[in-house]
PDB file of N, CA, C and O in Angstrom:
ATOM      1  N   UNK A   1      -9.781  17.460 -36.069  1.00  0.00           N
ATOM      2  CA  UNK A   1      -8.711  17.731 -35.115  1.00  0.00           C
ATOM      3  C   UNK A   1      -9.239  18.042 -33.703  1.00  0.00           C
ATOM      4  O   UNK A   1      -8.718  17.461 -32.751  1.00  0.00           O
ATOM      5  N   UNK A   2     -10.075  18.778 -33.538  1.00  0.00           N
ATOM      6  CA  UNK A   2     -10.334  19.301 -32.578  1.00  0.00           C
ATOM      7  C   UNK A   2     -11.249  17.652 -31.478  1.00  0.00           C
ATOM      8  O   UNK A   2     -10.911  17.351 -30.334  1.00  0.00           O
ATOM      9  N   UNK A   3     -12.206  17.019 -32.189  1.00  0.00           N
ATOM     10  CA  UNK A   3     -12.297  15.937 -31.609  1.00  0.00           C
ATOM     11  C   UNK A   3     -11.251  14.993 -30.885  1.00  0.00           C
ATOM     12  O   UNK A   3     -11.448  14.371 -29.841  1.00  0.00           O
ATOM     13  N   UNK A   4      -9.982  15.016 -31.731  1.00  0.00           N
ATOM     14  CA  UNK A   4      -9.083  13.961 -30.923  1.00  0.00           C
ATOM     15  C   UNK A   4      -8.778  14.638 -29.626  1.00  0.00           C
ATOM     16  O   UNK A   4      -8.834  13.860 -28.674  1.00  0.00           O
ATOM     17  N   UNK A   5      -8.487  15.802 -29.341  1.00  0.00           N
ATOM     18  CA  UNK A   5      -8.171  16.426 -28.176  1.00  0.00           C
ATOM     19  C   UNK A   5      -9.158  15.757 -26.594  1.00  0.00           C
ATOM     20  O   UNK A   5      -8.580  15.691 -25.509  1.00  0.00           O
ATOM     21  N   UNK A   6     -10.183  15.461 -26.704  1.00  0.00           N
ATOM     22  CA  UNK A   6     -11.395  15.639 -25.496  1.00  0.00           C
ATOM     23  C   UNK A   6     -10.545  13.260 -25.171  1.00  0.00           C
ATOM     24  O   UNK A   6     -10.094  12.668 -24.191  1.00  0.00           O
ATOM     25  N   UNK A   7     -10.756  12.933 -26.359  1.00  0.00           N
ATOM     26  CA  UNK A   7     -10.191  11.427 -26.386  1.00  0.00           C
ATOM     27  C   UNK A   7      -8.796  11.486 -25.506  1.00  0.00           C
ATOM     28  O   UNK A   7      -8.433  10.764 -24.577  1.00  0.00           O
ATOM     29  N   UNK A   8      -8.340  12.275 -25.949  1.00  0.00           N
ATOM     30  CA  UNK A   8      -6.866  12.241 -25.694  1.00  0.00           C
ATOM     31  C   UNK A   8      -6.850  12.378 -24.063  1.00  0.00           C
ATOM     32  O   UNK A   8      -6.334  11.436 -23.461  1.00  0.00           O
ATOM     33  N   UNK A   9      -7.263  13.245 -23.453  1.00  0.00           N
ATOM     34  CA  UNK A   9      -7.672  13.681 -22.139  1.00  0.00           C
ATOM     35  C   UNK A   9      -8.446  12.548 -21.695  1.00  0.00           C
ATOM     36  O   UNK A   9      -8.003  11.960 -20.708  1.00  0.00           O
ATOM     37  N   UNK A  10      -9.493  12.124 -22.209  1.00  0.00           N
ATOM     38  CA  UNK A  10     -10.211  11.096 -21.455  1.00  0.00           C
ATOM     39  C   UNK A  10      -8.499   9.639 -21.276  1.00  0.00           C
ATOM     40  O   UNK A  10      -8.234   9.093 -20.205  1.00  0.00           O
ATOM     41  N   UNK A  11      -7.829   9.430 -22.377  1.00  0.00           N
ATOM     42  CA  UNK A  11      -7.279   8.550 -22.217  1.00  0.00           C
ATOM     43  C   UNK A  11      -6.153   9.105 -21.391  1.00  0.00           C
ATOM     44  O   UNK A  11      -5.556   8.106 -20.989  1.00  0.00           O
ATOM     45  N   UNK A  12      -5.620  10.053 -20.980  1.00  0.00           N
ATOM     46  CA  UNK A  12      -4.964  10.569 -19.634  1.00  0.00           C
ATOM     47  C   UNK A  12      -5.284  10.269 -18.773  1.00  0.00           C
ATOM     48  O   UNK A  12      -4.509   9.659 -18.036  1.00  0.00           O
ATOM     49  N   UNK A  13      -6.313  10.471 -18.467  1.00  0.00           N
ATOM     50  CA  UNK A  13      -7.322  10.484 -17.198  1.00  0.00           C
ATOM     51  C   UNK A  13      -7.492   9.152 -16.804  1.00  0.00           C
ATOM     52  O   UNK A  13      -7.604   8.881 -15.609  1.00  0.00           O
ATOM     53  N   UNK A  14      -7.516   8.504 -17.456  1.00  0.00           N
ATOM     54  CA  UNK A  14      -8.084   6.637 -17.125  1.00  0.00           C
ATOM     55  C   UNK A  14      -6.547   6.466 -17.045  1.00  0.00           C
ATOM     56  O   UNK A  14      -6.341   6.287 -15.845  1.00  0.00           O
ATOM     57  N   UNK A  15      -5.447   6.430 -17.647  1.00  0.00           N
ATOM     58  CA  UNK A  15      -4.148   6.224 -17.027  1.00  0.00           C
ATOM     59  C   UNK A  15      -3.546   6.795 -15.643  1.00  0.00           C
ATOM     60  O   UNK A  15      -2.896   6.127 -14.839  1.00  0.00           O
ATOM     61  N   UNK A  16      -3.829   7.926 -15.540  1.00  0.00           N
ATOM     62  CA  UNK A  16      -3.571   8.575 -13.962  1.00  0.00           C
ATOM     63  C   UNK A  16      -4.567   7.938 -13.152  1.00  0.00           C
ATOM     64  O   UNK A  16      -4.146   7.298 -12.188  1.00  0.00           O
ATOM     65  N   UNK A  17      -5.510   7.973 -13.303  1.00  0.00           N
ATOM     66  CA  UNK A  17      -6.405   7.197 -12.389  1.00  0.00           C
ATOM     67  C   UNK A  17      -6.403   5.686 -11.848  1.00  0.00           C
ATOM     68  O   UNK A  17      -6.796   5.324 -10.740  1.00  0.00           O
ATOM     69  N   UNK A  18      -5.694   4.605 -13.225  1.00  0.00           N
ATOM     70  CA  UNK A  18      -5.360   3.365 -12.955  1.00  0.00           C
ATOM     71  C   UNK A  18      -4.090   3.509 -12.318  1.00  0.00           C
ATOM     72  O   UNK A  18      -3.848   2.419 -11.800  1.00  0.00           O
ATOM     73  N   UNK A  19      -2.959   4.483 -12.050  1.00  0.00           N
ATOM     74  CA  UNK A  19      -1.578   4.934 -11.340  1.00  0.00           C
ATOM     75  C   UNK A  19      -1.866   5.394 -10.084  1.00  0.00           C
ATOM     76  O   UNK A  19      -1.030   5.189  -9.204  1.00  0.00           O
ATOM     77  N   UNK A  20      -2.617   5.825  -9.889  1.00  0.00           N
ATOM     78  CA  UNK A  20      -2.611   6.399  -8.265  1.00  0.00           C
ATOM     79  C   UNK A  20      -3.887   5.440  -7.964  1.00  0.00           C
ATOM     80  O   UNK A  20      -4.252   5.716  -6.821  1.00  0.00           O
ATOM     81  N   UNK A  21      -4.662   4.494  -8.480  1.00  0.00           N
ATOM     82  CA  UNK A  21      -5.287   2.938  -7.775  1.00  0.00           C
ATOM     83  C   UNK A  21      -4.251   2.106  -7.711  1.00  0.00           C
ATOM     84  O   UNK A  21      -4.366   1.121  -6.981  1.00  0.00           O
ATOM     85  N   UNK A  22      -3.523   2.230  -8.150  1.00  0.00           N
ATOM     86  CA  UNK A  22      -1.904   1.092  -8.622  1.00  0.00           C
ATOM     87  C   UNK A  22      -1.061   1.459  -6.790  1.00  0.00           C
ATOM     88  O   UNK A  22      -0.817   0.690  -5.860  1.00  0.00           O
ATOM     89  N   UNK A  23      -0.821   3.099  -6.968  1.00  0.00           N
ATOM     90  CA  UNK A  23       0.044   3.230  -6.027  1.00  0.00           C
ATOM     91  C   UNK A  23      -0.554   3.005  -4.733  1.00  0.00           C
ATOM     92  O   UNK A  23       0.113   2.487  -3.838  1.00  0.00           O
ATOM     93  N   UNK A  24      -2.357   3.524  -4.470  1.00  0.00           N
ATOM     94  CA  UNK A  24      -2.875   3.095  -2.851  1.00  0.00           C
ATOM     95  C   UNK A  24      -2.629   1.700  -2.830  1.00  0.00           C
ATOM     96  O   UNK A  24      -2.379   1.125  -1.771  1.00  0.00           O
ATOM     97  N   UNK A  25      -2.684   1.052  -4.028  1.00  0.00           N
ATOM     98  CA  UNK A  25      -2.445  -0.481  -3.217  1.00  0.00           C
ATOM     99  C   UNK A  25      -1.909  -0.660  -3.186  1.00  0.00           C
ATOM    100  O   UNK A  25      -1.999  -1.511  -2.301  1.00  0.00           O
ATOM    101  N   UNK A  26      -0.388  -0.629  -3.640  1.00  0.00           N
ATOM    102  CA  UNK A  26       0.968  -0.914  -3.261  1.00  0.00           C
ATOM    103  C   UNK A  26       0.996  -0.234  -1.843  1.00  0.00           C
ATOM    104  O   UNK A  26       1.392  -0.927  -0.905  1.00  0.00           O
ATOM    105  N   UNK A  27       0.675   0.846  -1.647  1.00  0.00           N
ATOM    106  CA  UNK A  27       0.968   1.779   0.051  1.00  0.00           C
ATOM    107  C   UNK A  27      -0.044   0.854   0.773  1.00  0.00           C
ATOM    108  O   UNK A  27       0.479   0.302   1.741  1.00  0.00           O
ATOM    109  N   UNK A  28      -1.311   0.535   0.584  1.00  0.00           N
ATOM    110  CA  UNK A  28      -1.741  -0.380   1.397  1.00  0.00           C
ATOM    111  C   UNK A  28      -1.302  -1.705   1.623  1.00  0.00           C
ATOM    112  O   UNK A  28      -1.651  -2.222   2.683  1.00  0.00           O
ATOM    113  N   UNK A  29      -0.470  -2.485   0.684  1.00  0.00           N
ATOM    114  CA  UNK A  29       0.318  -3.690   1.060  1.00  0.00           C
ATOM    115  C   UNK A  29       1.093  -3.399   2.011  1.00  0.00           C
ATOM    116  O   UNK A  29       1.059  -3.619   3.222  1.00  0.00           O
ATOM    117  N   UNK A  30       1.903  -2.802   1.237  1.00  0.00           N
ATOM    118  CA  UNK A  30       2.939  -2.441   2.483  1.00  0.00           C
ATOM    119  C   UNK A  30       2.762  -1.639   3.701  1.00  0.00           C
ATOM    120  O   UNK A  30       3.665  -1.624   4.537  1.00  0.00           O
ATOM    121  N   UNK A  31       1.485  -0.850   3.907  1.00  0.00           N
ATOM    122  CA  UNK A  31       1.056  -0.644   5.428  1.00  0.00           C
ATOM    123  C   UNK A  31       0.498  -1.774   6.164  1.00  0.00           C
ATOM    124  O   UNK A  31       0.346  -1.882   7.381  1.00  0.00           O
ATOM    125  N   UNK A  32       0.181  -2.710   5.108  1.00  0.00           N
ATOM    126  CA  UNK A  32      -0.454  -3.888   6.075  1.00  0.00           C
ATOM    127  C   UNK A  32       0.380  -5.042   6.064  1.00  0.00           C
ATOM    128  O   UNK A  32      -0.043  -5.953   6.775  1.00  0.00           O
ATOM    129  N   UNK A  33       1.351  -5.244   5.513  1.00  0.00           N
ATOM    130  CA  UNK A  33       2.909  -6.074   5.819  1.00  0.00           C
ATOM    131  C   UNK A  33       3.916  -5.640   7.015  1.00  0.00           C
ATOM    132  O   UNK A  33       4.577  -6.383   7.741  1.00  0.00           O
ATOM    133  N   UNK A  34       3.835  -4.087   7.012  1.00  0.00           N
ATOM    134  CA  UNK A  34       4.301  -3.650   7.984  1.00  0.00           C
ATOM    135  C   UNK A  34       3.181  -3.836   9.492  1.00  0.00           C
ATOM    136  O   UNK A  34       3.353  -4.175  10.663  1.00  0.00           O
ATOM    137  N   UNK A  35       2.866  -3.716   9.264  1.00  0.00           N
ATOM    138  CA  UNK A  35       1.893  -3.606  10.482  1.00  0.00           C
ATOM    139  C   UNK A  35       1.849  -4.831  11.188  1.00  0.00           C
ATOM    140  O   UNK A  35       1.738  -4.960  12.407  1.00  0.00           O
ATOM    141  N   UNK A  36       1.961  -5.866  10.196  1.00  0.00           N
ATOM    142  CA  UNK A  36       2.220  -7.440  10.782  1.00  0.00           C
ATOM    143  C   UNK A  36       3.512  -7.808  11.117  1.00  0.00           C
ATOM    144  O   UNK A  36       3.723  -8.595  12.039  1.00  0.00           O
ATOM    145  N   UNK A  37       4.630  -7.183  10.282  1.00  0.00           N
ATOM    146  CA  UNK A  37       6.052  -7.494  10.973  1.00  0.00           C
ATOM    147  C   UNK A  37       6.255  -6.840  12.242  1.00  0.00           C
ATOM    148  O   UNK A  37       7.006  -7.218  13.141  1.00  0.00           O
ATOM    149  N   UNK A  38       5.367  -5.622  12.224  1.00  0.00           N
ATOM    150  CA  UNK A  38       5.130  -4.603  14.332  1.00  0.00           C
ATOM    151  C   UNK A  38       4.437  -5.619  14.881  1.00  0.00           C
ATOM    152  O   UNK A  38       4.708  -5.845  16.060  1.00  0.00           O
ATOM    153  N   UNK A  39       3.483  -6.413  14.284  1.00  0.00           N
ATOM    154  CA  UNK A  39       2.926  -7.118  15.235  1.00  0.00           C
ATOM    155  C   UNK A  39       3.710  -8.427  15.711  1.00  0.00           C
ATOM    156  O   UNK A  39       3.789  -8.802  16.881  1.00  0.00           O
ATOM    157  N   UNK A  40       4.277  -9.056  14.599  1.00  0.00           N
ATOM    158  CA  UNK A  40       5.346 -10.404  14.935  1.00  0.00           C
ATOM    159  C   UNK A  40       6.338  -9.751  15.748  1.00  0.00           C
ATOM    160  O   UNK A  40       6.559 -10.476  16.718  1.00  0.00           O
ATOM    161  N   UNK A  41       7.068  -8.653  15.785  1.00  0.00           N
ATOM    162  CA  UNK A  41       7.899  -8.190  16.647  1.00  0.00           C
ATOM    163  C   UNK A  41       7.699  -8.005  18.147  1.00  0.00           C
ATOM    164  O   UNK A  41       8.430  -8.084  19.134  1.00  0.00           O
ATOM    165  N   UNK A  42       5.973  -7.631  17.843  1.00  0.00           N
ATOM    166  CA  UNK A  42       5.898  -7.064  19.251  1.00  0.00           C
ATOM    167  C   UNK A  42       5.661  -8.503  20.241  1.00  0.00           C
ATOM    168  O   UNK A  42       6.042  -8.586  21.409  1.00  0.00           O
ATOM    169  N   UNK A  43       4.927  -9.623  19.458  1.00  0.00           N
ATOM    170  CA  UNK A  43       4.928 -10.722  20.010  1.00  0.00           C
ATOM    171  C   UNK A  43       6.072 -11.404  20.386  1.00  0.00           C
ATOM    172  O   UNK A  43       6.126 -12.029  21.445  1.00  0.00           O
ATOM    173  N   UNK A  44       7.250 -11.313  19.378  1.00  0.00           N
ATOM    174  CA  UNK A  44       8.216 -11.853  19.724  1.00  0.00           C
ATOM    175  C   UNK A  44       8.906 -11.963  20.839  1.00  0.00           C
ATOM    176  O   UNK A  44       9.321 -12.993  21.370  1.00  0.00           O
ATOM    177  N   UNK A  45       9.101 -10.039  21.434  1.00  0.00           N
ATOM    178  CA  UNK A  45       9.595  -9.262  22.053  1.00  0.00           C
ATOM    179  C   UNK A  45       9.007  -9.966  23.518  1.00  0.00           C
ATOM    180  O   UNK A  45       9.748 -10.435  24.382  1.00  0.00           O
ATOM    181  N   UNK A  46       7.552  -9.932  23.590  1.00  0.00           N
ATOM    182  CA  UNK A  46       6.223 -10.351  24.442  1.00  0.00           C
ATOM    183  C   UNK A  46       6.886 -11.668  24.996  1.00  0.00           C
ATOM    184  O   UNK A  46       7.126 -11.651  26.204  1.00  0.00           O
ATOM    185  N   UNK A  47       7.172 -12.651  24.394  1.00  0.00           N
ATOM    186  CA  UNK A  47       7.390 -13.973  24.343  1.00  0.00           C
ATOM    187  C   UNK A  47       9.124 -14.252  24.957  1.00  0.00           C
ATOM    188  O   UNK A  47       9.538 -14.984  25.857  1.00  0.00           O
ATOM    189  N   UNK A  48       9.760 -13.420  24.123  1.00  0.00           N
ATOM    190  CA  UNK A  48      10.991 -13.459  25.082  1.00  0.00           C
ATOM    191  C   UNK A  48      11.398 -13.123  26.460  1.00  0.00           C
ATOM    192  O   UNK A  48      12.221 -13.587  27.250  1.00  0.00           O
ATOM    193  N   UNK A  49      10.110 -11.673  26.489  1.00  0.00           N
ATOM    194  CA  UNK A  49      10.368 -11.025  28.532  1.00  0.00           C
ATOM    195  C   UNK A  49       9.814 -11.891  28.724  1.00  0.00           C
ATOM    196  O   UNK A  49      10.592 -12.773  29.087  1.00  0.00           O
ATOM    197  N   UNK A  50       8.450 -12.347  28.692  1.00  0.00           N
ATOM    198  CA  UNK A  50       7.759 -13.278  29.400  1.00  0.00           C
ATOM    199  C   UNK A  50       8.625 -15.014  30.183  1.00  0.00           C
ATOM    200  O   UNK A  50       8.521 -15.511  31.304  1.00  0.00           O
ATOM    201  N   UNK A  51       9.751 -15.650  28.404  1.00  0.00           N
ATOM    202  CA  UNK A  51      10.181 -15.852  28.893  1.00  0.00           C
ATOM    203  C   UNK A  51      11.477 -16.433  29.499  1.00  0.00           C
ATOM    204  O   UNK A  51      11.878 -17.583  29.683  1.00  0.00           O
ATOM    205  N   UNK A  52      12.190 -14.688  29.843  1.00  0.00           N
ATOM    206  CA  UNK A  52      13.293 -14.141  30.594  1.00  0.00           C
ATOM    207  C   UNK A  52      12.505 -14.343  31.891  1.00  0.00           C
ATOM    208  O   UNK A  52      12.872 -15.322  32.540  1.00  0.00           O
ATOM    209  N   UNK A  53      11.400 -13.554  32.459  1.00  0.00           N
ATOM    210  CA  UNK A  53      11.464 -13.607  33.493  1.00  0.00           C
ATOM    211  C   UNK A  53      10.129 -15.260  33.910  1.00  0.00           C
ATOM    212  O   UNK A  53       9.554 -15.477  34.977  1.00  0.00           O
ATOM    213  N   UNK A  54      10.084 -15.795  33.069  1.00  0.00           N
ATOM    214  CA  UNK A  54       9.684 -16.904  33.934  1.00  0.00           C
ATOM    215  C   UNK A  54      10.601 -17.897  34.108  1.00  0.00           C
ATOM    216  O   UNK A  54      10.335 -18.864  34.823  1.00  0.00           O
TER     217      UNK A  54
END
């Protein structure tokens, strides 16, 4: 009995650990999807004053 306990924990541990590698990369997709739709925007934005006033 007392052996399954230390297993049991190790197999916690490798599940929380593959969940929060799971979740930085989901938060890193989507910081770096976002970051490109700020950037298509900001070009867009760029491209329209530019040309409004030419």
């Amino acid at each position: 009995m007392p052996t399954k306990i230390p297993s049991t924990t190790a197999f916690w541990e490798l599940i929380s650990i593959g969940l929060a590698n799971c979740l930085i990369d989901c938060l890193g997709l989507y910081c770096e999807s976002l970051s490109e739709t700020v950037t298509d925007l900001t070009n867009t934005s760029r491209a329209f004053v530019a040309g409004f006033h030419g």
